[in-house]
N, C-alpha and C positions, 0 to 999 in steps of 0.2 A: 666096134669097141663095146665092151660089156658094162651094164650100168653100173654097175662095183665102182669100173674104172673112172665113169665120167664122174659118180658121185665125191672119188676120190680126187679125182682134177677140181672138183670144183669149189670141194674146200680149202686146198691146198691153193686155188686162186682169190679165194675170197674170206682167206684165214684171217686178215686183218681188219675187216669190216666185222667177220663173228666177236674180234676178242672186243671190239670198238661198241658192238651191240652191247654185248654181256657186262661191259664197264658202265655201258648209259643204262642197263637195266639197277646195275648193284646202287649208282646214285641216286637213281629215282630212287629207290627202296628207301636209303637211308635220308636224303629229303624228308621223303614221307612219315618216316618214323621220329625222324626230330619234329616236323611238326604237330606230331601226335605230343609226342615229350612236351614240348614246350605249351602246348595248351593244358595239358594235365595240371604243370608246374604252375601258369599264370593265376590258376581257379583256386590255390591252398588259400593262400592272403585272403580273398573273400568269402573262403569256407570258415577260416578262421576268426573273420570280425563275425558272419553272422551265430559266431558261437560264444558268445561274451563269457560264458562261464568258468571256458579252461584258462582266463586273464584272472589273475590274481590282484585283489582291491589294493587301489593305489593309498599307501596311507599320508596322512596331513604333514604340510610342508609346515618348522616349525619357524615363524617367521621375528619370531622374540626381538634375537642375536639383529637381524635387520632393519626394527623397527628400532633397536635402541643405536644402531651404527647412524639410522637417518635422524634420529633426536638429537646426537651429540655432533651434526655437523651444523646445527646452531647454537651448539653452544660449545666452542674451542678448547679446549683444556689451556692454557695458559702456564707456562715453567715457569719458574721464580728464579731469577737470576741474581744468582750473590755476587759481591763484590769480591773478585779475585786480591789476593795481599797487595798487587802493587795498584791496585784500584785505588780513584780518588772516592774521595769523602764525597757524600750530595752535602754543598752547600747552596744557601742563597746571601742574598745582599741584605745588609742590615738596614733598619728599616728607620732609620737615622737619613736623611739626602744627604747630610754633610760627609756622613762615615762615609754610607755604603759599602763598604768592604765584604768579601763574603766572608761568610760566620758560617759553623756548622747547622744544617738544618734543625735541631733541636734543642738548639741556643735559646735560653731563658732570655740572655741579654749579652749585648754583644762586648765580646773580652777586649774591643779595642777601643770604642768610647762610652760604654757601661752602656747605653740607651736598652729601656727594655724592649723585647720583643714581643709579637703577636702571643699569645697560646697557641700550643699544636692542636691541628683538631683529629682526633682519631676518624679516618673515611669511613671504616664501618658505623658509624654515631652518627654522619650527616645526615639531617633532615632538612630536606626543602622548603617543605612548612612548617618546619620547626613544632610539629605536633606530638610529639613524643614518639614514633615513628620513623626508624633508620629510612631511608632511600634504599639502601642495599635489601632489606627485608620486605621493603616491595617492590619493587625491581623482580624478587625472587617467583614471588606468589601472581605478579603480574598485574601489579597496582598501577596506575599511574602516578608518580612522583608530585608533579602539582593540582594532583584533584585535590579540595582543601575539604573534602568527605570522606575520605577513605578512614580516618582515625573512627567512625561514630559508623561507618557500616557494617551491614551483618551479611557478608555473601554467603554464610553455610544454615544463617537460619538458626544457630543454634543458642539464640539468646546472649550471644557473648560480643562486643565490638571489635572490632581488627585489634583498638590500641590494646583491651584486654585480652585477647589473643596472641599480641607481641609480647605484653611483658608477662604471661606464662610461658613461654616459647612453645604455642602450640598451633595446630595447622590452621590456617583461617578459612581453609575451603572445604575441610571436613567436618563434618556434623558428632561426627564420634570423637573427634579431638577436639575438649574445649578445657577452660579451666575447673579449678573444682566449685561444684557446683555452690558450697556452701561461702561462696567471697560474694554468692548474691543474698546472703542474710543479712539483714539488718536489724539493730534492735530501735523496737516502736517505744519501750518504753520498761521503766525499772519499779517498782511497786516494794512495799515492805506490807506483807501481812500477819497477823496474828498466826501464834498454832491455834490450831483447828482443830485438832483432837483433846479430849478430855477424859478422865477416868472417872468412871460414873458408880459403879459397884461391879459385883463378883456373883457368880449362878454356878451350884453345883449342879453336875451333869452325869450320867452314868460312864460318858467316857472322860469325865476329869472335867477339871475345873474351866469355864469360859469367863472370861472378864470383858465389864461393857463398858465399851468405848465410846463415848456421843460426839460428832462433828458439829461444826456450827452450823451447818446447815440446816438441821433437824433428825438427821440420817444416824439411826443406833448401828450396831457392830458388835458382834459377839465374838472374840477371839480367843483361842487360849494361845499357853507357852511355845511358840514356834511358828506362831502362824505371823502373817503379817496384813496389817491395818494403813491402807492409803501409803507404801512404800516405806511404813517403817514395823520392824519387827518385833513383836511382844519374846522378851527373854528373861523377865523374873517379876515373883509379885514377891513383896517386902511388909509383911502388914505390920511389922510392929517396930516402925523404922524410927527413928527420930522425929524424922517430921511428918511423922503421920504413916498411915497406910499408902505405898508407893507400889505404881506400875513402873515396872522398867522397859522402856523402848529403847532400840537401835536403829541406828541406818550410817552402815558405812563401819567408818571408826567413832560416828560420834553415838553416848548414850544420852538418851532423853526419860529425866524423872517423872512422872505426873502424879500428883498428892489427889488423891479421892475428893472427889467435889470442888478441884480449885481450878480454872483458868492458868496457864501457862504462860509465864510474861516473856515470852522469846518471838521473837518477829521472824518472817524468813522471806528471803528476798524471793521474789518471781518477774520473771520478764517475761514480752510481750514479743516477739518477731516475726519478721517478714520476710518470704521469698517472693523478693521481687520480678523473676523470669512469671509466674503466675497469680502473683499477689495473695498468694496463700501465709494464713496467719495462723502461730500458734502462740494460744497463751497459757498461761500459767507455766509457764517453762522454769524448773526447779534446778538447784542443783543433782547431780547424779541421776535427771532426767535422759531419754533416751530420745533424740530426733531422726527419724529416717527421712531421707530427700534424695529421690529417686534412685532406690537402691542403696543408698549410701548411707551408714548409720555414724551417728554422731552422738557422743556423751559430752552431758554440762559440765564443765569441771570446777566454773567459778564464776559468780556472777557480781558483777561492780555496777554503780549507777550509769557508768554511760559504755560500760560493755561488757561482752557476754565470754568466756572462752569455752572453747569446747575441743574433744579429741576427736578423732577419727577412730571406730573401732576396729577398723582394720590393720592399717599402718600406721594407729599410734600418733600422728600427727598433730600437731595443736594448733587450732585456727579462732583468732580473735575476731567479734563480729563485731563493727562498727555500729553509731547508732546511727537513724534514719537521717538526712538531711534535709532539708527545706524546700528544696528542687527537686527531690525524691518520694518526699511527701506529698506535693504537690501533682506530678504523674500519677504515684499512689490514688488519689483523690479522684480526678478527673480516669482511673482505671476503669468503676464503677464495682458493680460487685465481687468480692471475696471470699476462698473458702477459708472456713474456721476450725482449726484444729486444735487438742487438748497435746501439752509438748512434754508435760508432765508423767511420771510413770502410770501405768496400768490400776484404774482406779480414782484417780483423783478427781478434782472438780476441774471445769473447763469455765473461766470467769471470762466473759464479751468484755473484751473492749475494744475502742474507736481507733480508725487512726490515729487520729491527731491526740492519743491518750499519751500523757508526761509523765516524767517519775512522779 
């Protein structure tokens, strides 16, 4: 037999085992090639954290909406529930033992044996210590209800007490919320002074006429027509007036004569006050004087013995300032020192006085 033949016998005898080989050759291969695949694929993930770059910055979670969801699960919102039409009436028992009958809850006195009733008391108004201080308004801010200090303390520091922070209805824990500053003025004292200005004579000048004014101070003044002397305005000279040779001064609506060489018999009132958050004083405070206090400016608009009014020039406002009290005066005293301020307009004299100075 020729090897052709036996080659051919011997595949044709062992055709099943070739195709058997060639199939275990094709799985190995592709075994192998997944496990190639699969190691490529596992290696991206940590190609890609050690590349922080191609991640795009995580922006800030806004946590507002959550923080006010966890705030309002202590505090309930609470519905109000109305009395539907066939609803009964809230009554109580009258307050009679003999009646007793229910009467409506806001029964004066009861319509079946006249007995008067209690007073209603409004719950927003109750005070526990009766300190001028709702319970509801601290409750709010997070007072304790029977501390019998909360009326008189100051948690914002800002010079003002809880009770005067209730009844401005302003925050008691913020320093930028307090009343207006000027409810801590007080007046030390009310005075009646002489005018102080005098008309003395006349000096021609190359630019016009000056006319001299003498204070009682000792202090001359050379002013002419339009200028103005200690906050009032020189606006005519009259020399051949009736009563003599006449200055005319103004301030405001009102005109002031002065006759050459004579004293003025007109008095003008000036007060004395005090900010008590610093114990800063100013005196000689006139009308249609201008007070700033801290930022805030205030015109005199009328001064009385025992009190001062003044406007706000901003909003107009008109705030009467009480005068000093006894127990005011007294902290006053025991403060120790003072700054002293002139309240007067631009120019005038700044007169010392004491605390304990009277009308």
């Amino acid at each position: 037999m020729s090897p052709t033949l036996r080659k051919a016998n011997w595949v044709k005898q062992n055709y099943e085992k070739l195709v058997l080989v060639v199939a275990l050759l094709l799985l190995l291969c592709s075994a192998l090639f997944l496990v190639l695949q699969v190691k490529q694929k596992s290696g991206e993930p940590f190609d890609r954290l050690r590349q922080p770059g191609q991640f795009e910055e995580a922006s800030k979670v806004n946590v507002t909406n959550l923080e006010q969801l966890l705030g309002s699960v202590g505090r309930p919102k609470l519905m109000e529930v109305g009395r539907g039409v066939m609803g009964d009436e809230l009554r109580v028992s009258c307050i009679n033992l003999k009646c007793g009958k229910p009467i409506p809850y806001n029964a004066l006195s009861c319509p079946f044996c006249g007995a008067k009733q209690p007073e209603v008391v409004n719950p927003l108004t109750v005070s526990t210590e009766q300190d001028g201080i709702s319970d509801v308004w601290k409750k709010k801010y997070g007072f304790d209800i029977l501390d019998p200090n909360v009326a008189n303390a100051d948690p914002d520091n800002d010079g003002f007490s809880n009770l005067e922070e209730y009844r401005a209805s302003t925050d008691p824990l913020d320093p930028k919320s307090h009343p207006d500053v000027a409810s801590k003025l007080r007046v030390m004292g009310v005075r009646r002074h002489p005018f102080k200005l005098r008309f003395m004579g006349m000096m021609q000048m190359p630019a016009g006429t000056n006319y001299q004014i003498n204070l009682r101070s000792g202090r001359t003044l050379f002013k002419g027509v339009g200028e103005e002397a200690e906050g009032y305005r020189v606006v005519a000279h009259e020399s051949a007036a009736p009563d003599g040779d006449v200055l005319v001064l103004s301030k405001g609506a009102e005109n002031i004569r002065l006759i050459k060489g004579k004293d003025l018999q007109q008095f003008e009132m000036a007060a004395s006050l005090i900010f008590l958050l610093d114990h800063r004083q100013f005196h000689r405070v006139v009308k249609d004087g201008v007070l700033k206090i801290r930022g805030d400016e205030y015109k005199v608009v009328d001064i009385k013995p025992n009190a001062v009014t003044m406007r706000e020039l901003q909003s107009a406002r008109e705030i009467v300032v009480p005068p000093l009290s006894e127990v005011e005066r007294e902290d006053v005293r025991r403060g120790g020192a003072m700054k002293v301020e002139s309240g007067g307009p631009v120019g005038r004299e700044s007169v010392p006085a004491t605390v304990g100075a009277q009308p």
